[in-house]
KETORDREN-394943 format. One record per residue (C-alpha): x, y, z; residue in one letter. Coordinates in steps of 0.25 Angstrom, whole numbers. Example, Ala and Ser with C-alpha at 12.3 -4.5 7.8 and 13.67 -1.06 7.14 Angstrom:
<nodes>
node xx->49 yy->-18 zz->31 rest->A
node xx->55 yy->-4 zz->29 rest->S
</nodes>
This chain:
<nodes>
node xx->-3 yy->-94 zz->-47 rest->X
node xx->5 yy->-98 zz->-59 rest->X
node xx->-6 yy->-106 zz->-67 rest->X
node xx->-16 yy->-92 zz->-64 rest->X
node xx->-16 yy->-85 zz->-79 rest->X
node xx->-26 yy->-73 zz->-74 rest->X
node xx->-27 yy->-64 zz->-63 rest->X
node xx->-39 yy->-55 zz->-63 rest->X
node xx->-39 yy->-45 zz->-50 rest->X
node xx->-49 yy->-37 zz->-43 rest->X
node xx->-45 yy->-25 zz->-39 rest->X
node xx->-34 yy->-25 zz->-47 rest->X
node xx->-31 yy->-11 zz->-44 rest->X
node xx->-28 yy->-12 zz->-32 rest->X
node xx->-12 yy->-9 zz->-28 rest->X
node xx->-10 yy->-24 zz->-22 rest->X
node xx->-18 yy->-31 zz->-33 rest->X
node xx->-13 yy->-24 zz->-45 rest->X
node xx->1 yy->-27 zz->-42 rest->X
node xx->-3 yy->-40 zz->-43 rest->X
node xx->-11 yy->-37 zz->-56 rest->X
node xx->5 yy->-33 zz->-60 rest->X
node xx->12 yy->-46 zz->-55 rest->X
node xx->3 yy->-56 zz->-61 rest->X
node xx->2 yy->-49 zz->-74 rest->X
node xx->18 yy->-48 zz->-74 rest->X
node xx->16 yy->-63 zz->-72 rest->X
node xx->9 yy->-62 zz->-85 rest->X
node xx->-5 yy->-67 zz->-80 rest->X
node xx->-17 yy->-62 zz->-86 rest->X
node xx->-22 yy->-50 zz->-76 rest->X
node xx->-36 yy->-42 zz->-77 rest->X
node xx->-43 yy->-35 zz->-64 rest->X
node xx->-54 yy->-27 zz->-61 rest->X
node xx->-54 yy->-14 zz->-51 rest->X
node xx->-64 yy->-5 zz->-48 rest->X
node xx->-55 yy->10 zz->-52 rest->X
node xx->-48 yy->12 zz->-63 rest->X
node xx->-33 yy->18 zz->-58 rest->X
node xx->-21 yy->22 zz->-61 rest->X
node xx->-17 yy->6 zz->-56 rest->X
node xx->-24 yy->0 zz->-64 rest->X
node xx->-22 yy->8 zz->-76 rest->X
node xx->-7 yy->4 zz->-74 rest->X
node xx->-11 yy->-13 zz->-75 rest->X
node xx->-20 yy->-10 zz->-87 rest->X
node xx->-6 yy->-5 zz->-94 rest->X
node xx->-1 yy->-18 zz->-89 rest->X
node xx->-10 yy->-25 zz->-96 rest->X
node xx->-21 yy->-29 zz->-86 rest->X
node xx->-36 yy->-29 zz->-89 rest->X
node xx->-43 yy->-21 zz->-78 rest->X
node xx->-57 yy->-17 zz->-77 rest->X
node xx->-64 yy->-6 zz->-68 rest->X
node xx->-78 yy->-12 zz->-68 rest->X
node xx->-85 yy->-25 zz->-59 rest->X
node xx->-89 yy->-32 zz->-73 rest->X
node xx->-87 yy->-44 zz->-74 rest->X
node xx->-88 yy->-44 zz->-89 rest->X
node xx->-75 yy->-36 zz->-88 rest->X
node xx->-67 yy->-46 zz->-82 rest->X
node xx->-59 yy->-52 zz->-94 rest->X
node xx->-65 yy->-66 zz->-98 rest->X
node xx->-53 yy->-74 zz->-97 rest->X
node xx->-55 yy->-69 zz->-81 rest->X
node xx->-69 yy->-75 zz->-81 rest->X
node xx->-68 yy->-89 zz->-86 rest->X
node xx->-76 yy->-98 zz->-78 rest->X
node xx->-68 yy->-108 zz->-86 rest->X
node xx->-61 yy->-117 zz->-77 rest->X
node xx->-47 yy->-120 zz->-82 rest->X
node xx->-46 yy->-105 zz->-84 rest->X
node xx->-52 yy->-100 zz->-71 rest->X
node xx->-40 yy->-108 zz->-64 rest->X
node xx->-30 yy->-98 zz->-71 rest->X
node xx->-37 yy->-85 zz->-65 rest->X
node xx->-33 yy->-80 zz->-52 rest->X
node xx->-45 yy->-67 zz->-46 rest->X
node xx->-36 yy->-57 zz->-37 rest->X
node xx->-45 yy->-49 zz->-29 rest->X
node xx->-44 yy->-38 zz->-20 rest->X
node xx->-54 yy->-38 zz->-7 rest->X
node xx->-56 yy->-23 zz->-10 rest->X
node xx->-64 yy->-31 zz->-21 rest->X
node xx->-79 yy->-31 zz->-16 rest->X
node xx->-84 yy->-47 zz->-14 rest->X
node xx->-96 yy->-42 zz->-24 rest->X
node xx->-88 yy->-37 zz->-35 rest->X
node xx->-93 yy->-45 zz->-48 rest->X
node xx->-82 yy->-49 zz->-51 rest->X
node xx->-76 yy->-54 zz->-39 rest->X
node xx->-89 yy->-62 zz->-38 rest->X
node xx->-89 yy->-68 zz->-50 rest->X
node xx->-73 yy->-74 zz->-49 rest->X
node xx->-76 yy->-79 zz->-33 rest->X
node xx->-89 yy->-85 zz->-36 rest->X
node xx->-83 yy->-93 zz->-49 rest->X
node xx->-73 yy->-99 zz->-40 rest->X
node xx->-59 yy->-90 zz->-47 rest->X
node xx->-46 yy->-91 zz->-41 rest->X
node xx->-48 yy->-76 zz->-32 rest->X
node xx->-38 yy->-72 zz->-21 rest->X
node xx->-35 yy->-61 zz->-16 rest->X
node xx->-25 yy->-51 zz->-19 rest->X
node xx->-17 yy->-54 zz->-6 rest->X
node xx->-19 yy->-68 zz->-8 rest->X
node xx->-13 yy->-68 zz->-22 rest->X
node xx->0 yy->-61 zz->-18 rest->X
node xx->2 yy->-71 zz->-8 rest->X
node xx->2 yy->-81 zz->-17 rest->X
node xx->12 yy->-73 zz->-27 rest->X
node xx->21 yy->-69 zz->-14 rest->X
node xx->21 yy->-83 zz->-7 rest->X
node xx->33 yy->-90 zz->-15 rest->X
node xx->40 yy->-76 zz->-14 rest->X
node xx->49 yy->-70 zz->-1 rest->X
node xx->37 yy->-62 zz->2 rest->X
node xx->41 yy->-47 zz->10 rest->X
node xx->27 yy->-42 zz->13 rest->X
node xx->24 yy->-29 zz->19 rest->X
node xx->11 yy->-27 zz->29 rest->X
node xx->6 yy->-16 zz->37 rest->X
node xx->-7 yy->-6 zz->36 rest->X
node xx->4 yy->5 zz->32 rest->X
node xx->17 yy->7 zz->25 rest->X
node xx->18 yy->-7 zz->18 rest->X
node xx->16 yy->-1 zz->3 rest->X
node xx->27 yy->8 zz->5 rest->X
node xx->35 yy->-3 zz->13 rest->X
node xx->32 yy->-14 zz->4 rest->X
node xx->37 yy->-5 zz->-8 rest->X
node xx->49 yy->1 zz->-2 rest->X
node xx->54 yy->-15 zz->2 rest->X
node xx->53 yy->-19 zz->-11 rest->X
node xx->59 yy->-7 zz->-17 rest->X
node xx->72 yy->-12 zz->-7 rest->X
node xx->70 yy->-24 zz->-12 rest->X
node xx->71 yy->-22 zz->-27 rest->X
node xx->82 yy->-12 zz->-24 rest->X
node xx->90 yy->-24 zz->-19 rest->X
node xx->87 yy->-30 zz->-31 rest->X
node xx->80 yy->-42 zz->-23 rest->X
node xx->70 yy->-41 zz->-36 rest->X
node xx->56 yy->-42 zz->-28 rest->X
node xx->41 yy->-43 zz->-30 rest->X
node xx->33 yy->-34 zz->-24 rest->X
node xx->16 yy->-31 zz->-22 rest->X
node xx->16 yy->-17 zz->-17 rest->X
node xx->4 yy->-10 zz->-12 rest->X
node xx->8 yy->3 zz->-19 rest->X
node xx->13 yy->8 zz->-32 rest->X
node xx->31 yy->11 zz->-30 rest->X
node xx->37 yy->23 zz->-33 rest->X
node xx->49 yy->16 zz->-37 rest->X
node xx->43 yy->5 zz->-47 rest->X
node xx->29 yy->13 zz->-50 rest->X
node xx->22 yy->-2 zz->-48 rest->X
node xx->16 yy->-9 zz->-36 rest->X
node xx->24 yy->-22 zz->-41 rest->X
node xx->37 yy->-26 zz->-42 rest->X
node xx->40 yy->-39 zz->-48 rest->X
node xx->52 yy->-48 zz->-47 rest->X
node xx->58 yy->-56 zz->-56 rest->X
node xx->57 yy->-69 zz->-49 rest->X
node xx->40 yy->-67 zz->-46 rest->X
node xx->38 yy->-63 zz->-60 rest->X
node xx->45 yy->-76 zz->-65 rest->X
node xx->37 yy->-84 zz->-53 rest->X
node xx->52 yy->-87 zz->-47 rest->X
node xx->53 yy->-98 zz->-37 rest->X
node xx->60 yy->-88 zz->-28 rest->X
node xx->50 yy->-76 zz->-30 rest->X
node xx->59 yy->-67 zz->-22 rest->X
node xx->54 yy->-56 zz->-13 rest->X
node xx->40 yy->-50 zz->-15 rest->X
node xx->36 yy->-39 zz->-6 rest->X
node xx->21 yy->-37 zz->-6 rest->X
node xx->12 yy->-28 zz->3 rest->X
node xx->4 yy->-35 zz->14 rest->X
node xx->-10 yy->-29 zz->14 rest->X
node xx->-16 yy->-33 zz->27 rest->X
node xx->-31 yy->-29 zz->21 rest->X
node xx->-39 yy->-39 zz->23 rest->X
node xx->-28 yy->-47 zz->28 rest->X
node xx->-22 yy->-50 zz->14 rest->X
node xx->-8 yy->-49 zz->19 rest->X
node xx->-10 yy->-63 zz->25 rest->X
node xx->-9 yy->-70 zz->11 rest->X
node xx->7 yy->-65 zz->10 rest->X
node xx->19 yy->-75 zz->13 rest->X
node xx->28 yy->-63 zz->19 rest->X
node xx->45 yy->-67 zz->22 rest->X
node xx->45 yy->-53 zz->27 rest->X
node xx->35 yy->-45 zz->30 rest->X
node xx->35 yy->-30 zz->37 rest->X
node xx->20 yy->-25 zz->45 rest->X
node xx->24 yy->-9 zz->45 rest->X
node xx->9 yy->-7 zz->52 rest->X
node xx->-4 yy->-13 zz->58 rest->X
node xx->-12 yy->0 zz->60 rest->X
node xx->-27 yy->-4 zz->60 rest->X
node xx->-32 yy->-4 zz->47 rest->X
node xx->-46 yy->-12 zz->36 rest->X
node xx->-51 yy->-13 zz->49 rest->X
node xx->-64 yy->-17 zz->39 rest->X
node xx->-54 yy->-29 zz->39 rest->X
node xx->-47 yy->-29 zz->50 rest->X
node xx->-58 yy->-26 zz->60 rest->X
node xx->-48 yy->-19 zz->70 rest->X
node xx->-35 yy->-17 zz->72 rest->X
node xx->-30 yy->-29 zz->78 rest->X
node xx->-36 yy->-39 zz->68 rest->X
node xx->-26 yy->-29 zz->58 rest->X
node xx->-15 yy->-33 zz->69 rest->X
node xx->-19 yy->-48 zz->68 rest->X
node xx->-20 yy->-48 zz->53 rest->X
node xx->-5 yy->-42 zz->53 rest->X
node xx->1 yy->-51 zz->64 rest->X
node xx->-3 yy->-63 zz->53 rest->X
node xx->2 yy->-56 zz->41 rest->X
node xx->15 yy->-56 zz->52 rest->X
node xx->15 yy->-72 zz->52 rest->X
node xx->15 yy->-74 zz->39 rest->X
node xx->30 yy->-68 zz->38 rest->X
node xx->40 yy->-78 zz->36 rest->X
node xx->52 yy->-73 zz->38 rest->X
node xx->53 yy->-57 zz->44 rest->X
node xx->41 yy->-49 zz->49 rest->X
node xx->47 yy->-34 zz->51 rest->X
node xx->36 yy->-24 zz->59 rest->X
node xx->35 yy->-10 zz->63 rest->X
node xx->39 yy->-8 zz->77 rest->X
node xx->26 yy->-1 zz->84 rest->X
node xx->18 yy->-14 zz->78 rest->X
node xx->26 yy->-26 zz->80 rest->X
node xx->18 yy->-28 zz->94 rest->X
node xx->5 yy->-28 zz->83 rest->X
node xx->10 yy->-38 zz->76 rest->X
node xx->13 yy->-54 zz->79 rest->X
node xx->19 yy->-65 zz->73 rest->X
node xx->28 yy->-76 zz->76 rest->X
node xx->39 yy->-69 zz->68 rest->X
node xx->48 yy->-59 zz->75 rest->X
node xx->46 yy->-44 zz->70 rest->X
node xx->55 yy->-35 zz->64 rest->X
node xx->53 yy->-24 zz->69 rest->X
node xx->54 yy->-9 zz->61 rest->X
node xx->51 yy->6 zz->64 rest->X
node xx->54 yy->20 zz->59 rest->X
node xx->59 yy->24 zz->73 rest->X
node xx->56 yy->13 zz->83 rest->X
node xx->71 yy->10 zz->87 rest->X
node xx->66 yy->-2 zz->93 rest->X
node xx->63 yy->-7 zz->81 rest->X
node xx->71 yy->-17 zz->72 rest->X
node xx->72 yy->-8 zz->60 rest->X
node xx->71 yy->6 zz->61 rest->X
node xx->74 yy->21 zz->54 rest->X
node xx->85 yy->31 zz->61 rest->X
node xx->87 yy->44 zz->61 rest->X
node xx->77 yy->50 zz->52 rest->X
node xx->78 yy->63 zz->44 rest->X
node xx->71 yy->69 zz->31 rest->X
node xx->78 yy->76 zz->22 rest->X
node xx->74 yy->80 zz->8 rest->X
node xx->61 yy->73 zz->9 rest->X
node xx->69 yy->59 zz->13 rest->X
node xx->70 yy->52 zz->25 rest->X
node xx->85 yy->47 zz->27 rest->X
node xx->87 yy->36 zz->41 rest->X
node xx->92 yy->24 zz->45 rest->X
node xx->87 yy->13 zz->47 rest->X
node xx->91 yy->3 zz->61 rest->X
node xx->90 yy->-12 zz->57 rest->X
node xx->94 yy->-23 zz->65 rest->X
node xx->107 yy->-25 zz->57 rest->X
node xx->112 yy->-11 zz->58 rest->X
node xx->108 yy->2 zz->53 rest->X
node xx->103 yy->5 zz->38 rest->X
node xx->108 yy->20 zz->36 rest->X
node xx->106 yy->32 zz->26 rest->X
node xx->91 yy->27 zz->22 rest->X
node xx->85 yy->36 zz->13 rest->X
node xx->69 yy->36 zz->11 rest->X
node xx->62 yy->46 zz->0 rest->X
node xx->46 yy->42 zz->6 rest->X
node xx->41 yy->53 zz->16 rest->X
node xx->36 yy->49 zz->30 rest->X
node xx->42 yy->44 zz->42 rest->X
node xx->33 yy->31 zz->40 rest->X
node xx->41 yy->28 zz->27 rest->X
node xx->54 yy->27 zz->33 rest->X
node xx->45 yy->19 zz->42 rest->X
node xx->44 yy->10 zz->31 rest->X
node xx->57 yy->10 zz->25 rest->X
node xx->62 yy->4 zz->38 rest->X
node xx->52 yy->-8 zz->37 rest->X
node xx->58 yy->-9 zz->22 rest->X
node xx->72 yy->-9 zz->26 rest->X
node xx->69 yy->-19 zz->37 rest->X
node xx->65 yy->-31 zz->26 rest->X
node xx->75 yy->-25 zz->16 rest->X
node xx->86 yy->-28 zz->30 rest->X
node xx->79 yy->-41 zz->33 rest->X
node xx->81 yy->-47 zz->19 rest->X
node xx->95 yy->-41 zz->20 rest->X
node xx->94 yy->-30 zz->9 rest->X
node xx->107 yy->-21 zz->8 rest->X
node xx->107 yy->-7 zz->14 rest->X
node xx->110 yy->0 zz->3 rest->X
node xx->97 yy->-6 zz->-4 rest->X
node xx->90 yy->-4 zz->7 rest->X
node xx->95 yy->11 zz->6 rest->X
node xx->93 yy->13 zz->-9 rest->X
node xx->78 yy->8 zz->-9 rest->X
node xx->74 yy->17 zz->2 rest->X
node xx->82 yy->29 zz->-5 rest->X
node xx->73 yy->26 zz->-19 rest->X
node xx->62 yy->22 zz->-13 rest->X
node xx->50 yy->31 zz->-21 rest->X
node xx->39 yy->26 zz->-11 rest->X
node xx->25 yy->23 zz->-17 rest->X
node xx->15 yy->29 zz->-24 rest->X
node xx->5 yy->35 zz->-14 rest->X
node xx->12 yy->33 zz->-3 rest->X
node xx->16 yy->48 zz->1 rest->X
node xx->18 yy->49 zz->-15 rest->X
node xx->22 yy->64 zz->-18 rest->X
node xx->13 yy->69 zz->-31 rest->X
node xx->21 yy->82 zz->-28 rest->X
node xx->32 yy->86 zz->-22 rest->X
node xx->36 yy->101 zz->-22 rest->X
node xx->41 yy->114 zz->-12 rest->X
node xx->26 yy->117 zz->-12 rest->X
node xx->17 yy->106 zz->-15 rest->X
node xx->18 yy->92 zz->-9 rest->X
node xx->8 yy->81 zz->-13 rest->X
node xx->7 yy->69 zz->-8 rest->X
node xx->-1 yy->54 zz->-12 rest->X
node xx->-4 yy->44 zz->0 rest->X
node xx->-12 yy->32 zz->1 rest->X
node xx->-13 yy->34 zz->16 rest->X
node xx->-27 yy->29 zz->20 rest->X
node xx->-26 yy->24 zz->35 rest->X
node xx->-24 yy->35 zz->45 rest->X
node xx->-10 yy->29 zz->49 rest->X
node xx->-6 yy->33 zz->34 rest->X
node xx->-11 yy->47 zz->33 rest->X
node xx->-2 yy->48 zz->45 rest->X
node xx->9 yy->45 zz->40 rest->X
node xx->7 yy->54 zz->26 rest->X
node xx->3 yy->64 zz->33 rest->X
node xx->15 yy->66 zz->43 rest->X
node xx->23 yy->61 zz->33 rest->X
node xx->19 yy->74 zz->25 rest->X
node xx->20 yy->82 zz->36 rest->X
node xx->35 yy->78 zz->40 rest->X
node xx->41 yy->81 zz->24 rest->X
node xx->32 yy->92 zz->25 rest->X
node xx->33 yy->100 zz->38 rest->X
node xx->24 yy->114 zz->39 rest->X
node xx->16 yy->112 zz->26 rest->X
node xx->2 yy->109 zz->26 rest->X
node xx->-2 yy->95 zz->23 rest->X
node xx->-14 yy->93 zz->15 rest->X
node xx->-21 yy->80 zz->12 rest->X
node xx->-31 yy->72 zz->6 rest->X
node xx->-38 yy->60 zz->12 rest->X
node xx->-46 yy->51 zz->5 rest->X
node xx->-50 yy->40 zz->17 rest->X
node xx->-50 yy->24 zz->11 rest->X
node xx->-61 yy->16 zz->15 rest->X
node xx->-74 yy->19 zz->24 rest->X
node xx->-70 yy->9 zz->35 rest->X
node xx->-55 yy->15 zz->35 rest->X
node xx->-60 yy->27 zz->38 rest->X
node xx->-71 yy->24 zz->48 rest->X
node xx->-60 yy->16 zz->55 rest->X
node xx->-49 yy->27 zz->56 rest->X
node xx->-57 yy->39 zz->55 rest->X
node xx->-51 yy->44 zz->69 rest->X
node xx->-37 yy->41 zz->64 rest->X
node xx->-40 yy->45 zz->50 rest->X
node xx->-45 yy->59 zz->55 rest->X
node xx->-30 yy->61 zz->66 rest->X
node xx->-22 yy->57 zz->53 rest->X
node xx->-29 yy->67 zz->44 rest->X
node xx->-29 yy->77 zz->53 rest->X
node xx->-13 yy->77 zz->51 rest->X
node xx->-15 yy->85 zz->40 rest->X
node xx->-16 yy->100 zz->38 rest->X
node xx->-27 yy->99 zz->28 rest->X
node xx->-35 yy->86 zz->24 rest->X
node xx->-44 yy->83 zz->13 rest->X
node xx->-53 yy->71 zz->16 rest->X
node xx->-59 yy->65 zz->2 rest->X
node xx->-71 yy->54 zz->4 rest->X
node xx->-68 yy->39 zz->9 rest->X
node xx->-64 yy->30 zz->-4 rest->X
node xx->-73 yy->20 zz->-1 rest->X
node xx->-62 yy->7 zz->-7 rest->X
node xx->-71 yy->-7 zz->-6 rest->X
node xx->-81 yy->0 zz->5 rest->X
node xx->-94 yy->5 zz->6 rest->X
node xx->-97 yy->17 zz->14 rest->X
node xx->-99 yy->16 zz->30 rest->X
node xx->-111 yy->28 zz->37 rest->X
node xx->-103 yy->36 zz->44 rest->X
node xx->-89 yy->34 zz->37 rest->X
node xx->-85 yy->47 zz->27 rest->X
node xx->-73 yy->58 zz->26 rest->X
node xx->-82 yy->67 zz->34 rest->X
node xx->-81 yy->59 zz->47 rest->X
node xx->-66 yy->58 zz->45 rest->X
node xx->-64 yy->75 zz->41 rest->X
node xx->-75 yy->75 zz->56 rest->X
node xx->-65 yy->68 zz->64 rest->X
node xx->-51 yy->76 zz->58 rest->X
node xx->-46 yy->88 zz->67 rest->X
node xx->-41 yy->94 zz->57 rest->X
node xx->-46 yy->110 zz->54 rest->X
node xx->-43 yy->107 zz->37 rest->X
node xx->-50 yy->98 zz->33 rest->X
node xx->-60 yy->94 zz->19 rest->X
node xx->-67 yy->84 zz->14 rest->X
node xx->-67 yy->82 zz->-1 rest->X
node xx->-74 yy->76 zz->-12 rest->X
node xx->-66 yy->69 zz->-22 rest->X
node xx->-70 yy->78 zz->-33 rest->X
node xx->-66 yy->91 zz->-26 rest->X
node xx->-53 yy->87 zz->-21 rest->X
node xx->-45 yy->94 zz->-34 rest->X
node xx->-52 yy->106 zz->-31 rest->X
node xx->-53 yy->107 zz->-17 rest->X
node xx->-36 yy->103 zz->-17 rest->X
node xx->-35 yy->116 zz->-26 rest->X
node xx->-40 yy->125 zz->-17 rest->X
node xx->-31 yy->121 zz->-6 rest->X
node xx->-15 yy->126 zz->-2 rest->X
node xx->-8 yy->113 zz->-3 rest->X
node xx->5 yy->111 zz->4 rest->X
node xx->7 yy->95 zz->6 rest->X
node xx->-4 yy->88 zz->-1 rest->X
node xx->-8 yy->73 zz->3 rest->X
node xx->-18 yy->64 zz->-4 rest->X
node xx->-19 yy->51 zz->5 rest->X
node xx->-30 yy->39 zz->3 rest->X
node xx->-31 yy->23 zz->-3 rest->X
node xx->-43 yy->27 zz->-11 rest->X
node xx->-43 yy->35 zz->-24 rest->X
node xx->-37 yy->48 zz->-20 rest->X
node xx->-25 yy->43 zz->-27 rest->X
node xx->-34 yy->46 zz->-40 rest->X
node xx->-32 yy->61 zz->-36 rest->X
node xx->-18 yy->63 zz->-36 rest->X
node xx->-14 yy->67 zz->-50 rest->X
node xx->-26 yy->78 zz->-49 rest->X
node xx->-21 yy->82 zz->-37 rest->X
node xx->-5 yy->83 zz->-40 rest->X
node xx->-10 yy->89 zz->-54 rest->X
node xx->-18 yy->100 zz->-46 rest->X
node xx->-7 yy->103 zz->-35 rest->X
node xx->2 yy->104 zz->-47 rest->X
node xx->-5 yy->117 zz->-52 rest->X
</nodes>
């Protein structure tokens, strides 16, 4: 990796990969990238002073990326995506001219090999996880890397970055990266400790079904060196040769778990039970009883790497969360709104009852936008029971991602399959206008797709 000079990604604007753009281009490598959509993403790398273009051209791609020349095509490394189709031009023109191209997973594994590696898998929760374990971390002032799947609250950026990895230290210290088990990247990592916080059946476009998913994470499971900790209720789900760790919100059976729970003021304050004692007085500011859920799988590494109490306790106290992860746009006697990536029925779940346990008696609004034909062709049944939690739900068309349409698969046949007495679908282009006419008490936008784009229109329209 050292002799490589330019790194060119595709996809760059993609969460995992541009935080990657941000490492090597702190390395002080030459990075350029194509993506298909302009955002708000990529407009933050431009600034940093990568080239990125928004159209297949290959003529657009800077010449010093392009050289067929030999000695100079050694010093190129291509980072793709696999949501890059295999007939994109220029994907076709860097594999059939024999360029050095891996794959976004397979390049971290390589950056994370040499490093004491704490990875975080699971098919929900390892963004906010993953973040809130290197936000403990860095509060100990262990100095750690970190790829994150989501943008932090506390550090506005998807990537921390230690001292010791930026000078290409020997010892390159801890690095916590998310596991992404789509298409089975997670399998290129080198975990010391890793933590599986679910295995629910999801990419089954992938996967197939459920129990190739299962299989796929009991392998992600043998790679860990050192400690593999586990949600209870899936330890049976997943085998290794290594002993598990087991943790859970309220499993008392469990290695690690929460204690006497209670809200107050919009927090949740517990305990937490570890093998070694009790860790009292815990503070969490993120809504949602699947949070604190997560907080104990944080504190369970931050305890097996022996990390003090009171860091432990100060991270979770100043933990801001991360953006689009039940993100509050506003928050007032009146008016609450609230931004979610939730895109798998298993996540609307949890947002919604999240909403409705700091919420009780008002009425819960929200708008879906479902990612990915096959996704919703898979779940529809679950998609439609989890929507149907809500008092009021907007469904916008499917974001179609890297798919192509499937007959048959549409929002129509999810809003057919909902119970639910109020319930629209809407066009993008009337979603401002249809939203104005409605008495909103709790307001939820949840999807993976572009929805995200709507949010500012939609906080400034609320605010009126």
């Amino acid at each position: 990796m050292k002799d490589i000079t330019h790194i060119y990604f595709l996809g760059i604007g993609g969460i995992g990969m541009s935080a990657l753009a941000r490492y090597f281009n702190a390395m002080g490598k030459n990075v350029s990238g194509y993506d298909k959509t302009s955002t708000k993403l990529t407009g933050e790398l431009i600034a940093e002073g990568i080239s990125i273009h928004f159209e297949d051209n290959l003529e657009l791609v800077q010449p010093e990326f392009r050289s067929l020349n030999s000695p100079d095509k050694s010093k190129i490394l291509v980072v793709y995506t696999p949501a890059v189709p295999k007939s994109h031009s220029e994907y076709v023109f860097f594999n059939s001219n024999g360029f050095n191209i891996k794959k976004r997973a397979e390049v971290l594994g390589l950056i994370t090999e040499s490093a004491r590696t704490i990875a975080v898998a699971g098919t929900h929760g390892k963004t906010t996880t993953s973040s809130l374990v290197a936000h403990i971390l860095k509060t100990a002032g262990l100095d750690p890397s970190a790829f994150l799947g989501g943008i932090t609250q506390n550090y506005k950026t998807n990537l921390l970055l230690s001292s010791k990895l930026k000078e290409a230290h020997a010892d390159a210290g801890y690095v916590v990266v998310e596991a992404d088990e789509y298409d089975r990247s997670f399998l290129t990592l080198h975990p010391e400790i890793a933590v599986i916080t679910s295995v629910d059946a999801d990419h089954l476009d992938i996967y197939g079904d459920k129990t190739h998913v299962e299989e796929s994470f009991s392998m992600f499971a043998d790679l860990v060196r050192k400690k593999l900790i586990v949600k209870k209720n899936i330890a049976g789900k997943v085998r290794s040769a290594l002993p598990a760790i087991t943790y859970s919100v309220d499993d008392v059976y469990a290695d690690y778990h929460a204690m006497d729970i209670r809200i107050e003021n919009g927090f949740y304050h517990y305990s937490i039970k570890t093998p070694k004692g009790i860790l009292k007085n815990v503070t969490l500011g993120l809504p949602g009883k699947h949070n604190v859920e997560n907080s104990v799988a944080a504190a369970a590494i931050a305890c097996e790497l022996h990390i003090a109490d009171v860091f432990i306790k100060d991270a979770m106290r100043t933990f801001g969360g991360v953006k689009r992860r039940f993100d509050y746009q506003i928050k007032t006697e009146s008016l609450v709104y609230i931004d979610d990536y939730a895109h798998h029925p298993e996540e609307l779940k949890a947002t919604i009852n999240s909403a409705r346990e700091m919420y009780p008696g008002k009425k819960i609004t929200g708008i879906f936008q479902p990612h990915l034909f096959s996704r919703t062709r898979d779940f529809a049944d679950e998609f439609a029971q989890s929507l149907d939690l809500l008092d009021e739900c907007i469904l916008m068309e499917i974001y179609p991602a890297r798919e192509l349409p499937i007959d048959g698969v549409d929002s129509q046949m999810l809003l057919d399959k909902m119970k639910s007495s109020s319930k629209m679908i809407c066009d993008k282009n009337e979603l401002l206008n249809t939203l104005a006419k409605k008495k909103v008490d709790v307001l939820l936008t949840m999807g993976a797709g572009d929805i995200d784009t709507f949010v500012e229109k939609i906080k400034n329209q609320l605010s009126k």
